[in-house]
DRENDO-961643 format. One line per 8 residues: their letters; for each residue x, y, z of C-alpha. Coordinates in Angstrom, 2 decimals, decimal comma. Example, Ala and Ser with C-alpha at 12.3 -4.5 7.8 and 13.67 -1.06 7.14 Angstrom:
REM residues 2
as> 12,30:-4,50:7,80 | 13,67:-1,06:7,14 $
***
This chain:
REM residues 149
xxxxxxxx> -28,14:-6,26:62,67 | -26,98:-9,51:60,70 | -27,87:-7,47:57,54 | -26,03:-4,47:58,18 | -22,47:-6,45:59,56 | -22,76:-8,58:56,25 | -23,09:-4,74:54,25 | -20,38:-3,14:56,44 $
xxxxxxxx> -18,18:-5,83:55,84 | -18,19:-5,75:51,96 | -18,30:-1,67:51,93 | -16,35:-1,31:54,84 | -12,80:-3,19:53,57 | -13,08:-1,66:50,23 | -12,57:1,74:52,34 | -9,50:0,81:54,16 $
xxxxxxxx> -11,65:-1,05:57,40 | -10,47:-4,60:56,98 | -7,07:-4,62:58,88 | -7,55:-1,37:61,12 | -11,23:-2,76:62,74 | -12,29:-5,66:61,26 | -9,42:-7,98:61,04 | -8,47:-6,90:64,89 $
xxxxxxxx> -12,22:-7,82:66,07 | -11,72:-11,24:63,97 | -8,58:-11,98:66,13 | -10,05:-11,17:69,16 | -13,38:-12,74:68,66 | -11,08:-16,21:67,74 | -8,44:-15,88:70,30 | -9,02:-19,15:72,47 $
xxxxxxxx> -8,98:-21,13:68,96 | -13,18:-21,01:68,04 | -14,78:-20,12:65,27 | -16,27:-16,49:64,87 | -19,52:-14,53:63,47 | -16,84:-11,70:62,07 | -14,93:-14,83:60,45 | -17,86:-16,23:58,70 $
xxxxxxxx> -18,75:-12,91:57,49 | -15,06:-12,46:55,69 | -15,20:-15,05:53,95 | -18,72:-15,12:53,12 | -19,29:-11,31:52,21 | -15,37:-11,28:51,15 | -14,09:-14,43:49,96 | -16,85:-15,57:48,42 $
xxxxxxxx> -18,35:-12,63:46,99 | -15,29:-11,97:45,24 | -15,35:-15,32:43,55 | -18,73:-15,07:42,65 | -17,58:-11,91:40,80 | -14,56:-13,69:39,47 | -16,57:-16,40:37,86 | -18,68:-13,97:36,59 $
xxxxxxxx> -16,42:-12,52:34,48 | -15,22:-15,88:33,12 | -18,95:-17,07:32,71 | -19,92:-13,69:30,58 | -16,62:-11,98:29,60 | -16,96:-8,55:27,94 | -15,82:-8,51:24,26 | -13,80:-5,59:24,42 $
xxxxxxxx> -11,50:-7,44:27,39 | -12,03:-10,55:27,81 | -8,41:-11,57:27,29 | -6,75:-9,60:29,65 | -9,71:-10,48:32,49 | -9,56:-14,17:31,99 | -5,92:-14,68:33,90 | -7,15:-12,22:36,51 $
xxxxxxxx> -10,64:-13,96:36,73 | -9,70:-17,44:37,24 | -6,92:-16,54:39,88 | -9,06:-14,67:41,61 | -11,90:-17,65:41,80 | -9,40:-20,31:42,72 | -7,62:-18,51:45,49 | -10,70:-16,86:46,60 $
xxxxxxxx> -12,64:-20,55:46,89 | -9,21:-22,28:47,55 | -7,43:-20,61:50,31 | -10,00:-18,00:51,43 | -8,11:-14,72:50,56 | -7,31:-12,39:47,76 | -10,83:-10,26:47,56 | -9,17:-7,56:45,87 $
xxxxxxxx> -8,98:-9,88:42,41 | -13,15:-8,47:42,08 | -12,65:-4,83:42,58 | -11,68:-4,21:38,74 | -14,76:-5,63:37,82 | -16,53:-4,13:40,89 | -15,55:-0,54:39,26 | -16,90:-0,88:35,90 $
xxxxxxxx> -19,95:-2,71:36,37 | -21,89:-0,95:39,04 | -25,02:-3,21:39,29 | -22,58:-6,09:39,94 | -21,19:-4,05:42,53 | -24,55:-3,02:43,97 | -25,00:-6,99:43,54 | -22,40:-8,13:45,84 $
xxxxxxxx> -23,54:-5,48:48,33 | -27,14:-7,31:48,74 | -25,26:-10,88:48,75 | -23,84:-9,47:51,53 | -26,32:-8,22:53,97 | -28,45:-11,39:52,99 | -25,36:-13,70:53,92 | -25,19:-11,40:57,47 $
xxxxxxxx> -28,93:-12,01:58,09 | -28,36:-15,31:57,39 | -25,24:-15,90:59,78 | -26,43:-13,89:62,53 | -30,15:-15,68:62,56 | -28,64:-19,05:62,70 | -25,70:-18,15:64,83 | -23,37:-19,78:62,14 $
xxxxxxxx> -19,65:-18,86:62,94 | -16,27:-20,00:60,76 | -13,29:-18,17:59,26 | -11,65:-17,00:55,93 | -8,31:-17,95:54,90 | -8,77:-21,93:54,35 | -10,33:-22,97:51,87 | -14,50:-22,81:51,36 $
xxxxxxxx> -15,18:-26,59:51,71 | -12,87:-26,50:55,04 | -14,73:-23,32:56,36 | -17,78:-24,52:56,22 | -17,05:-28,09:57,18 | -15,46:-26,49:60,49 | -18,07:-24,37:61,37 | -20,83:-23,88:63,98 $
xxxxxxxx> -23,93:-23,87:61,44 | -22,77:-25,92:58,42 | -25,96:-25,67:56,64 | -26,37:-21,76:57,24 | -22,72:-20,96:56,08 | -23,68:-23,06:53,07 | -26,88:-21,29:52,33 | -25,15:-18,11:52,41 $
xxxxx> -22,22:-18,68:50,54 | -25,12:-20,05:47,73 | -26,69:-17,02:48,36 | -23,09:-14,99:47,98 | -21,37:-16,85:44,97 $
***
C-alpha cells in the first residue's frame, strides 16, 4: 500500500490530482497541527524527487542545452530542497528523458514503502532539513529522501 501512495503521488499530481484530492487529504490529515503520512509523501515523492531531477541536470547537462537548463535546474533544486515546493521545475526534464522519468516513479513507491513501514509522517513546504527534523520517523524520512534525491 506504502508503494502504491508513494507511485500515485508522483503520477497522480502530474495529472491534475495534487490540489483536487491530494492536497485536500493533506489538510485534513494535519488539521489539529500534526504531522501527516500524505505530507511526508509530497515532499518526499514531490519535493524531493524533483530536486533529485534538478541536480541531475546540473550534474550531467546535455550538450545541446545545457545553457538554457542550468538557470531552470538550480532554481528548481534550491527551492525544491529549500522551501519544499516548486515540483513542476523537473517536468521539462521529466518529458525528454523517459528513463529518468520512469526513475523518479520507482524513487517514489520505494520512499512510500518506506514511510508507510515505519509510520514516518512530516510535510512539504519548509524546507528538507526542517521536514525531517520535525517529523515522526526522522531516520525513515531520511532514508527515503536518500533513496528519492
Amino acid at each position: 500500500a506504502g508503494a502504491v501512495s508513494g507511485l500515485a503521488m508522483n503520477w497522480g499530481s502530474r495529472r491534475g490530482w495534487y490540489h483536487c484530492a491530494f492536497l485536500p487529504l493533506i489538510c485534513l490529515e494535519t488539521e489539529h497541527g500534526g504531522m501527516a503520512l500524505l505530507g511526508a509523501l509530497d515532499l518526499l515523492c514531490l519535493c524531493v524527487v524533483g530536486a533529485g531531477v534538478c541536480a541531475a541536470q546540473l550534474a550531467l547537462p546535455r550538450e545541446d542545452s545545457a545553457s538554457r537548463d542550468r538557470p531552470l535546474a538550480l532554481r528548481g533544486l534550491l527551492f525544491n530542497l529549500g522551501f519544499g515546493d516548486y515540483v513542476e521545475a523537473c517536468f521539462p526534464f521529466l518529458n525528454r528523458d523517459w528513463p529518468l522519468d520512469a526513475a523518479t516513479l520507482v524513487a517514489s513507491a520505494l520512499a512510500g514503502m518506506i514511510c508507510a513501514r515505519k509510520g514516518a509522517r512530516s510535510m512539504a513546504y519548509i524546507p528538507l532539513p526542517l521536514a525531517i527534523a520535525l517529523g515522526d520517523e526522522p531516520s525513515a524520512l531520511s532514508q527515503a529522501a536518500v533513496v528519492t534525491f
